[in-house]
CHARMM internal coordinates of N, CA and C (Angstrom, degrees):
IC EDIT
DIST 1 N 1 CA 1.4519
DIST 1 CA 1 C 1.5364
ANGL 1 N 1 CA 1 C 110.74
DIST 1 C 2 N 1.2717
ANGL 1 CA 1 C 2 N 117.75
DIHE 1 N 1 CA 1 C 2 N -34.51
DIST 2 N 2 CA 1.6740
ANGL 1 C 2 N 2 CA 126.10
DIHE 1 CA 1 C 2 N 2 CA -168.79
DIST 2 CA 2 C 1.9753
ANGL 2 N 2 CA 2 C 103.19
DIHE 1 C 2 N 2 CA 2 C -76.09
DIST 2 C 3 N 1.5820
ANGL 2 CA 2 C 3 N 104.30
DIHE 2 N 2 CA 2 C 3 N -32.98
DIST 3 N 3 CA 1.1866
ANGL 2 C 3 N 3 CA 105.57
DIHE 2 CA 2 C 3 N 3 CA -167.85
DIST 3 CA 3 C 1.9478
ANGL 3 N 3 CA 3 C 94.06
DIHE 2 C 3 N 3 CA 3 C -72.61
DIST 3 C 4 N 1.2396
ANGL 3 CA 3 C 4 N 111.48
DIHE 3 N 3 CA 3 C 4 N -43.74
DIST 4 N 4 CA 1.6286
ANGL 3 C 4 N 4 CA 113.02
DIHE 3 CA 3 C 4 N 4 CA -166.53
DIST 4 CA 4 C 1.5817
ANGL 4 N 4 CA 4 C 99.61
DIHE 3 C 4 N 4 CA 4 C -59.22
DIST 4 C 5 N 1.3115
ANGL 4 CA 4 C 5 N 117.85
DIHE 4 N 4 CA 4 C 5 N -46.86
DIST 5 N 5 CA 1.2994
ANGL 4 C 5 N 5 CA 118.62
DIHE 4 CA 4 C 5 N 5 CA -178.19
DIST 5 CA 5 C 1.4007
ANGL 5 N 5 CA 5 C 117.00
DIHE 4 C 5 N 5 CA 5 C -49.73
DIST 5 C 6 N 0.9957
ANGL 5 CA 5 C 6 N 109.09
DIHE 5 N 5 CA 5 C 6 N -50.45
DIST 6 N 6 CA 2.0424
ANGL 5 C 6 N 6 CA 136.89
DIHE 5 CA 5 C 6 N 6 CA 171.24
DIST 6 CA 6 C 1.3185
ANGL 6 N 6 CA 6 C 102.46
DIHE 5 C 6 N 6 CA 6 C -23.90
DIST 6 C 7 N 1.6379
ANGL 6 CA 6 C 7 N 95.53
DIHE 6 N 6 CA 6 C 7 N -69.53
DIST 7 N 7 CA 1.5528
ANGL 6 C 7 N 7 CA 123.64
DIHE 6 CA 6 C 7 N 7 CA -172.07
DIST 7 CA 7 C 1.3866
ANGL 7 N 7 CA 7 C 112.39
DIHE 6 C 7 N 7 CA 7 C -71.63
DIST 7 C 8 N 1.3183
ANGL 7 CA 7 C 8 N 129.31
DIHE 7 N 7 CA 7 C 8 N -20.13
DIST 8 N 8 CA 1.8904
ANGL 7 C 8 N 8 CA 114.83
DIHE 7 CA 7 C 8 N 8 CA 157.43
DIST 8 CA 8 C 1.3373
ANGL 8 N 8 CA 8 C 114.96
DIHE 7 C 8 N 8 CA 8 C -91.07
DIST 8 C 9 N 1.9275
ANGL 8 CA 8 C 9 N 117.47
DIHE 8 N 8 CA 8 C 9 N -17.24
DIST 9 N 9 CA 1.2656
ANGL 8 C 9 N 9 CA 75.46
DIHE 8 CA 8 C 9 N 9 CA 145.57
DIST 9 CA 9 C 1.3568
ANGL 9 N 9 CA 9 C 163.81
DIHE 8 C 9 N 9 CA 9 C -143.34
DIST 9 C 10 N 1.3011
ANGL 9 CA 9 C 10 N 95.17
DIHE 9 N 9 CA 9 C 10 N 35.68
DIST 10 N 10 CA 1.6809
ANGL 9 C 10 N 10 CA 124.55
DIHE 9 CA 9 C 10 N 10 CA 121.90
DIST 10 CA 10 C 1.4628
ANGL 10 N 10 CA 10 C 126.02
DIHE 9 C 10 N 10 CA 10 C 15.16
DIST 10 C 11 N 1.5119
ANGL 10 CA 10 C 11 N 96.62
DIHE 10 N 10 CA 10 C 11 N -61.85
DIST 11 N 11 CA 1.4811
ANGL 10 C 11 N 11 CA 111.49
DIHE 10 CA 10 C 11 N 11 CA -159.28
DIST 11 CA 11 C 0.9269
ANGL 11 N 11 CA 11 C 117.90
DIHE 10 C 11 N 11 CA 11 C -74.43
DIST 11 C 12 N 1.6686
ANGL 11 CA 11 C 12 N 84.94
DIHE 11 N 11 CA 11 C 12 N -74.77
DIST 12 N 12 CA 1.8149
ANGL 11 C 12 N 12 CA 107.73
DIHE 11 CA 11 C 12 N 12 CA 146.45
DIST 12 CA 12 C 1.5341
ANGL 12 N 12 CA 12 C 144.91
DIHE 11 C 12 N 12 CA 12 C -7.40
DIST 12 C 13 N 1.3068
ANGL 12 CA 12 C 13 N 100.78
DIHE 12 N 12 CA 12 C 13 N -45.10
DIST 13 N 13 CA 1.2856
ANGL 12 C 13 N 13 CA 113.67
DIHE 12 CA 12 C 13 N 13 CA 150.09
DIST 13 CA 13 C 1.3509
ANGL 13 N 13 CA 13 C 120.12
DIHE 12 C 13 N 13 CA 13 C -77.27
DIST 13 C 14 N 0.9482
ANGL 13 CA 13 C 14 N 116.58
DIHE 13 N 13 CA 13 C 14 N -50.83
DIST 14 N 14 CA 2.2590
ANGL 13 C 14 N 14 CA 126.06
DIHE 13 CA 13 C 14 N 14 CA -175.04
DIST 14 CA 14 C 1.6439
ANGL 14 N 14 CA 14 C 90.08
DIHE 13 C 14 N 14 CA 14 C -46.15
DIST 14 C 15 N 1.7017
ANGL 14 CA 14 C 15 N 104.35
DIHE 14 N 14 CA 14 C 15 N -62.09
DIST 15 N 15 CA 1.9213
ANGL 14 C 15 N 15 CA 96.05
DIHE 14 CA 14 C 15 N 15 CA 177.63
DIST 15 CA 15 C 1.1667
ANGL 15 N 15 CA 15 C 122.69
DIHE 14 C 15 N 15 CA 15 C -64.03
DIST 15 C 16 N 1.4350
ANGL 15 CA 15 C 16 N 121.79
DIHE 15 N 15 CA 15 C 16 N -25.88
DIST 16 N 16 CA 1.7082
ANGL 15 C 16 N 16 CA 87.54
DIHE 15 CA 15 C 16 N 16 CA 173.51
DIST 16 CA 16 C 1.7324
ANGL 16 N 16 CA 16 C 114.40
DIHE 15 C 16 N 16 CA 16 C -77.83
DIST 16 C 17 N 1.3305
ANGL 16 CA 16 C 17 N 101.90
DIHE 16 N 16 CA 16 C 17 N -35.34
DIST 17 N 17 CA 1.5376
ANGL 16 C 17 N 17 CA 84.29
DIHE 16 CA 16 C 17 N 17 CA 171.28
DIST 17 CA 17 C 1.6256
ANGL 17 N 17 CA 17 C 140.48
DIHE 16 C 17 N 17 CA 17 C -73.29
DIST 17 C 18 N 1.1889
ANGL 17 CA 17 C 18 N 98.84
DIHE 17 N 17 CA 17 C 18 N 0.33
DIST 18 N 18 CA 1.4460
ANGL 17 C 18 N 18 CA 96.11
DIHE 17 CA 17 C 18 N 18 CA 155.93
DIST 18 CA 18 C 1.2831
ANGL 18 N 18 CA 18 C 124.78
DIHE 17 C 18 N 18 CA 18 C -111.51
DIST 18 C 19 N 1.4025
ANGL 18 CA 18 C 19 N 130.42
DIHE 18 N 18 CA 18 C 19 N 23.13
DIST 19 N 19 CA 1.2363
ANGL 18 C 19 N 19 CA 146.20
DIHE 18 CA 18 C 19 N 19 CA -145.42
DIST 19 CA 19 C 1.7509
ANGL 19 N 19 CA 19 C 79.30
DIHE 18 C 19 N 19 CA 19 C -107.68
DIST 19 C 20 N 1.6748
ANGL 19 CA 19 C 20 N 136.31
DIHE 19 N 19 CA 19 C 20 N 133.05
DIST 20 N 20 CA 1.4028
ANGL 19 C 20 N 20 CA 135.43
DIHE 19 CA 19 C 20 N 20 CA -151.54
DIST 20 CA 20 C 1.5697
ANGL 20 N 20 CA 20 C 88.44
DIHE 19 C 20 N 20 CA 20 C -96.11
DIST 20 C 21 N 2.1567
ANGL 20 CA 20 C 21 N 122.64
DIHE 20 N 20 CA 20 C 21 N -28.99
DIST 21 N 21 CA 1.2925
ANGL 20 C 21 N 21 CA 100.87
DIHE 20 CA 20 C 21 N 21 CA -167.63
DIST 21 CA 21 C 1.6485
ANGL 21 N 21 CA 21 C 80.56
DIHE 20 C 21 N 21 CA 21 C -142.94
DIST 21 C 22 N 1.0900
ANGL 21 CA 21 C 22 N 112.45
DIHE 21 N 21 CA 21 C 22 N -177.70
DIST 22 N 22 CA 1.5021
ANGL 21 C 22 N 22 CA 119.67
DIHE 21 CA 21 C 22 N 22 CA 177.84
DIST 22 CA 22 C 1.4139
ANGL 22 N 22 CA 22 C 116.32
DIHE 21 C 22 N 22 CA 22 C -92.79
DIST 22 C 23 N 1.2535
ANGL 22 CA 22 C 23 N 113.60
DIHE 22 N 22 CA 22 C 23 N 143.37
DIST 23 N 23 CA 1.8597
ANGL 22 C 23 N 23 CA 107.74
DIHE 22 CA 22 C 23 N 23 CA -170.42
DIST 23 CA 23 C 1.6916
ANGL 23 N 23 CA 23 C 103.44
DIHE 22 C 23 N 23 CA 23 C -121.12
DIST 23 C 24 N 0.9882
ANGL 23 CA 23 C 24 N 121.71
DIHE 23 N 23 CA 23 C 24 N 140.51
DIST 24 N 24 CA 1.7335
ANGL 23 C 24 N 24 CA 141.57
DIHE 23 CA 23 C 24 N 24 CA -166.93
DIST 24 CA 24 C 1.6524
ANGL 24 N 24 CA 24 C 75.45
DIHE 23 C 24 N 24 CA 24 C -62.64
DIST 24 C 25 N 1.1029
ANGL 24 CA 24 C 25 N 123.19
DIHE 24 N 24 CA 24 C 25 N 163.00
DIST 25 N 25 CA 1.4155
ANGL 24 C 25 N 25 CA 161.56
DIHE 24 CA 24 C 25 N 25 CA 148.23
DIST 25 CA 25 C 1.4622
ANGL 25 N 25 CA 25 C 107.02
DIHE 24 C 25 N 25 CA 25 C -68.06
DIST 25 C 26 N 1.1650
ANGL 25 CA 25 C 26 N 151.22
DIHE 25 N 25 CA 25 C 26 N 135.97
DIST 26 N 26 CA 1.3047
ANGL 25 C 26 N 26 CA 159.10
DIHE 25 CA 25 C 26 N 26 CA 150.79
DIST 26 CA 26 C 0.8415
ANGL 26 N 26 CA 26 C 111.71
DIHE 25 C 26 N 26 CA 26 C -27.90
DIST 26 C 27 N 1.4209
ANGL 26 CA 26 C 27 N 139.91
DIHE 26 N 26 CA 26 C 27 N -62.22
DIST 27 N 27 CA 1.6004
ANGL 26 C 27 N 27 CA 149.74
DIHE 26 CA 26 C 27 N 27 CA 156.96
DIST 27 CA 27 C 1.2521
ANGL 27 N 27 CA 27 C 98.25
DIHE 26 C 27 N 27 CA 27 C -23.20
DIST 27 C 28 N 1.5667
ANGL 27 CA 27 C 28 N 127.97
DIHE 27 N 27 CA 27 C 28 N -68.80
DIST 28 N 28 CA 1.3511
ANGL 27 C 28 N 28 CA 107.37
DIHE 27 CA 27 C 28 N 28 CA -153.65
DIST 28 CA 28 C 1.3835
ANGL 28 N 28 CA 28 C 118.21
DIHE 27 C 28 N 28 CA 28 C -88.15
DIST 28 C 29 N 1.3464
ANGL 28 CA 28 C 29 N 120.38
DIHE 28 N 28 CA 28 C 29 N -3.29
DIST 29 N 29 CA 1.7885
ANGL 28 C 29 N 29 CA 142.38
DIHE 28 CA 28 C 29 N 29 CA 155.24
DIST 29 CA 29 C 1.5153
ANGL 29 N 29 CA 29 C 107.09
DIHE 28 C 29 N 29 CA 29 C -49.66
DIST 29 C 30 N 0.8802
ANGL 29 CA 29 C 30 N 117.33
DIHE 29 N 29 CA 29 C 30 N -32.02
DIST 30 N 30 CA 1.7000
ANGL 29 C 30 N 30 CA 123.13
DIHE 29 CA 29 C 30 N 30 CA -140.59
DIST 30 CA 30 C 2.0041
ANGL 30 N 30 CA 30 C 87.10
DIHE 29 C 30 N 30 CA 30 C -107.81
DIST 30 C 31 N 1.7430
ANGL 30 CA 30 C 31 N 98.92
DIHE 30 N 30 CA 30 C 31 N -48.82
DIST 31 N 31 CA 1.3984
ANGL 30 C 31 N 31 CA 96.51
DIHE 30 CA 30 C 31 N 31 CA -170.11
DIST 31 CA 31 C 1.7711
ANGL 31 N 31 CA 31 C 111.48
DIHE 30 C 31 N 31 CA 31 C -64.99
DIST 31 C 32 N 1.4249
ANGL 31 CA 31 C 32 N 107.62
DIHE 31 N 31 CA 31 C 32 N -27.17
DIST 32 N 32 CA 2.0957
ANGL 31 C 32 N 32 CA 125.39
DIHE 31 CA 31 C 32 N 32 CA -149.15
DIST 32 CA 32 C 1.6885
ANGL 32 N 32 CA 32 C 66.88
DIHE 31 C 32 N 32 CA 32 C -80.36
DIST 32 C 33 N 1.3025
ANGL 32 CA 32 C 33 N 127.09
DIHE 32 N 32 CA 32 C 33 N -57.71
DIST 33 N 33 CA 1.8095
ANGL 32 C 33 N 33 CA 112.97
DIHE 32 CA 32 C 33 N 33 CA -148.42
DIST 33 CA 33 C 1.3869
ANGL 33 N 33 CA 33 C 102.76
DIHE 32 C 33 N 33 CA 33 C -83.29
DIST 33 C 34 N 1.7029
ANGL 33 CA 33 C 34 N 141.34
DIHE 33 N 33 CA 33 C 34 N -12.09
DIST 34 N 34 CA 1.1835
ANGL 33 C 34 N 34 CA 126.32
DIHE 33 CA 33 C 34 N 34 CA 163.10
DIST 34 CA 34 C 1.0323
ANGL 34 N 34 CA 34 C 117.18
DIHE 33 C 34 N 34 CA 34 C -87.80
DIST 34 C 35 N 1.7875
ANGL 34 CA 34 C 35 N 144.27
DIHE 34 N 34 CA 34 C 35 N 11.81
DIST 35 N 35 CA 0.9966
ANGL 34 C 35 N 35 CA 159.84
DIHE 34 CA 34 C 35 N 35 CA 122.57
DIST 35 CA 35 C 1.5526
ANGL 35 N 35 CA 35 C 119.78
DIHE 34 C 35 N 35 CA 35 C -30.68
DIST 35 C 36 N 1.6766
ANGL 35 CA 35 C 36 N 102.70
DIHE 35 N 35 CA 35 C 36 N -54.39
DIST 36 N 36 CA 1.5918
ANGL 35 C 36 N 36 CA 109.96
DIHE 35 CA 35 C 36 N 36 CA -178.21
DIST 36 CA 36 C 1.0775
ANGL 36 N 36 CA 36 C 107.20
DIHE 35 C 36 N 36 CA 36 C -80.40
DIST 36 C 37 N 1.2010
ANGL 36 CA 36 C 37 N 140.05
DIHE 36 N 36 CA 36 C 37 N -33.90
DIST 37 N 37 CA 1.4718
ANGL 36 C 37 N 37 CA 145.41
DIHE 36 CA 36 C 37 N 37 CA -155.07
DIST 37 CA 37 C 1.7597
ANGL 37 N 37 CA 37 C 89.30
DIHE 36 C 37 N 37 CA 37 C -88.90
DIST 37 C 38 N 1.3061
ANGL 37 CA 37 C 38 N 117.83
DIHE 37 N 37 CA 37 C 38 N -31.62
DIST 38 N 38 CA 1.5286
ANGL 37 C 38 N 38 CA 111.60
DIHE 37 CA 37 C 38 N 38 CA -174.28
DIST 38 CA 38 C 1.6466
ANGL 38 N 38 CA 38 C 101.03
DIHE 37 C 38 N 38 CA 38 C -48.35
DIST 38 C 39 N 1.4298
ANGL 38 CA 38 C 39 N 102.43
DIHE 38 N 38 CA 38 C 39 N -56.68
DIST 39 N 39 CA 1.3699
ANGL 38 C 39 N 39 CA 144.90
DIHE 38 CA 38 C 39 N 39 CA -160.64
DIST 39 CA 39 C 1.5345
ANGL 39 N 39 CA 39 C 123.73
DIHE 38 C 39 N 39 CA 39 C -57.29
DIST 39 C 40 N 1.9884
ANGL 39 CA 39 C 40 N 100.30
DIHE 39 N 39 CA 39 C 40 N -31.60
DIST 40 N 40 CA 1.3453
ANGL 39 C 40 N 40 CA 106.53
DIHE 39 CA 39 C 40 N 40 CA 165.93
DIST 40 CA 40 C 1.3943
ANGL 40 N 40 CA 40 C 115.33
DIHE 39 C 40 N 40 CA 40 C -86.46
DIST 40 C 41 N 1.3094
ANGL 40 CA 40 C 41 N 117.74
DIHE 40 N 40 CA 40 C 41 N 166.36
DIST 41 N 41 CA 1.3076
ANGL 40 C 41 N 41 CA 130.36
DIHE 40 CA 40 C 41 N 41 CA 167.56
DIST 41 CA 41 C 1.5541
ANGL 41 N 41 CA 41 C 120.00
DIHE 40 C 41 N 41 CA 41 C -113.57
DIST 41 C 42 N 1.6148
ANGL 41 CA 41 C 42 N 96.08
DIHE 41 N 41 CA 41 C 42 N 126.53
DIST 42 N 42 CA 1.6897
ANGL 41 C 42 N 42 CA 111.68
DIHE 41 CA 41 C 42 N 42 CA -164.19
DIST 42 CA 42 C 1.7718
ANGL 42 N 42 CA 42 C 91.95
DIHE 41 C 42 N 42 CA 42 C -60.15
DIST 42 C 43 N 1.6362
ANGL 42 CA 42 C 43 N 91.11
DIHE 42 N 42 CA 42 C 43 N 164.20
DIST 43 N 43 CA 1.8780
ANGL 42 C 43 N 43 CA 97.96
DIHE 42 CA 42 C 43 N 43 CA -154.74
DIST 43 CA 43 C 1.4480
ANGL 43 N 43 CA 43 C 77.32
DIHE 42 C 43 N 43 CA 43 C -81.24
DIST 43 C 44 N 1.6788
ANGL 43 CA 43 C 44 N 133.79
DIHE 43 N 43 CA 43 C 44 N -48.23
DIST 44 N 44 CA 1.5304
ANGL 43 C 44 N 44 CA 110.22
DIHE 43 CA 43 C 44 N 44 CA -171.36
DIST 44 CA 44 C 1.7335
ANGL 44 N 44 CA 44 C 129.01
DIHE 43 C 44 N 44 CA 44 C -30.86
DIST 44 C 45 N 1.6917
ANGL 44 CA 44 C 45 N 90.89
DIHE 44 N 44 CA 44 C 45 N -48.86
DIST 45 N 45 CA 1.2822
ANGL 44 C 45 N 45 CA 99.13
DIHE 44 CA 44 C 45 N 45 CA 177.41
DIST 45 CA 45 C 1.4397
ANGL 45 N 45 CA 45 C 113.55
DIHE 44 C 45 N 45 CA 45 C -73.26
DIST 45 C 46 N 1.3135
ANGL 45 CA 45 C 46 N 138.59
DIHE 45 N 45 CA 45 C 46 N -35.10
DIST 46 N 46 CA 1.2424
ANGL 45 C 46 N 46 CA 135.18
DIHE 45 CA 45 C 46 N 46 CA 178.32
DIST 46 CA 46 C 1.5747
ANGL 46 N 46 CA 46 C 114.44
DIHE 45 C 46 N 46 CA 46 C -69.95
DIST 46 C 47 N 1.2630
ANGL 46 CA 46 C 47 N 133.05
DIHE 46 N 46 CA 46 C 47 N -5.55
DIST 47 N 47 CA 1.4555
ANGL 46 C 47 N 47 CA 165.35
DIHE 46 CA 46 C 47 N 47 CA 173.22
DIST 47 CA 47 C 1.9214
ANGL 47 N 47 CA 47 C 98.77
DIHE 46 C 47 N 47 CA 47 C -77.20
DIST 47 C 48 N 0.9905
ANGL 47 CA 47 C 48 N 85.97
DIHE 47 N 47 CA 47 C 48 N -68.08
DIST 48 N 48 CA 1.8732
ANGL 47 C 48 N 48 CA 96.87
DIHE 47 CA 47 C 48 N 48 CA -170.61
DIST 48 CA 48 C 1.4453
ANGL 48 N 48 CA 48 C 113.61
DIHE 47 C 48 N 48 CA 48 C -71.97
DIST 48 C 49 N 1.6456
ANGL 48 CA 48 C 49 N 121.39
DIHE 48 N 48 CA 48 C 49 N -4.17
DIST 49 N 49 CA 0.9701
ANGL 48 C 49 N 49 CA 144.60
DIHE 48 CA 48 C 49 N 49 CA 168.72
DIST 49 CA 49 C 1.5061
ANGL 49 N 49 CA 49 C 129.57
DIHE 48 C 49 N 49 CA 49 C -85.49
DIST 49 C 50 N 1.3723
ANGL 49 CA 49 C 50 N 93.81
DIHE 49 N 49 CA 49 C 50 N -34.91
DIST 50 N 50 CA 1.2091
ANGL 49 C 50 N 50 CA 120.86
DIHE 49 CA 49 C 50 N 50 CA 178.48
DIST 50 CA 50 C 2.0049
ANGL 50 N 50 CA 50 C 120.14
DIHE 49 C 50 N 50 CA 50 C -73.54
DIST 50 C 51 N 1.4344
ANGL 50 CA 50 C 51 N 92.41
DIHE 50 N 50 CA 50 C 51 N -38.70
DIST 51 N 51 CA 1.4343
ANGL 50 C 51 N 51 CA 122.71
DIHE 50 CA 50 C 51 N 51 CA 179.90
DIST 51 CA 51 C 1.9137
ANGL 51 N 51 CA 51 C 115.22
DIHE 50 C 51 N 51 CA 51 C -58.36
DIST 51 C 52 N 0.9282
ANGL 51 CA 51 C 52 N 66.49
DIHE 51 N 51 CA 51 C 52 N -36.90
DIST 52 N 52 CA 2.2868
ANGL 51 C 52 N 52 CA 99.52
DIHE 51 CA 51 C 52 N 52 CA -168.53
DIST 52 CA 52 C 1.3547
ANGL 52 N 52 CA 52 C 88.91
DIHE 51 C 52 N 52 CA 52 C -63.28
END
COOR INIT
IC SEED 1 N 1 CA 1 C
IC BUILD
């Protein structure tokens, strides 16, 4: 079990360094777009806004 562990992460390392640019983590994809979405305003409401 210790050797498999070893060996991902191993890899893990080999990919980021050959990886050409750095890539966000999922986590932090997930956190940046429920930020924006906080941030937009649903079209109903932008509709009823519009009306005013």
């Amino acid at each position: 079990m210790r050797k498999i562990a070893e060996i991902r992460f191993l890899t893990g390392i080999l990919r980021e360094s050959v990886r050409p640019f750095p890539v966000a983590s999922l986590r932090t994809v997930l956190r940046a777009r429920e930020r924006v979405d906080r941030r937009r305003v649903p079209a109903s409401e932008a509709a009823d806004l519009d009306a005013v």
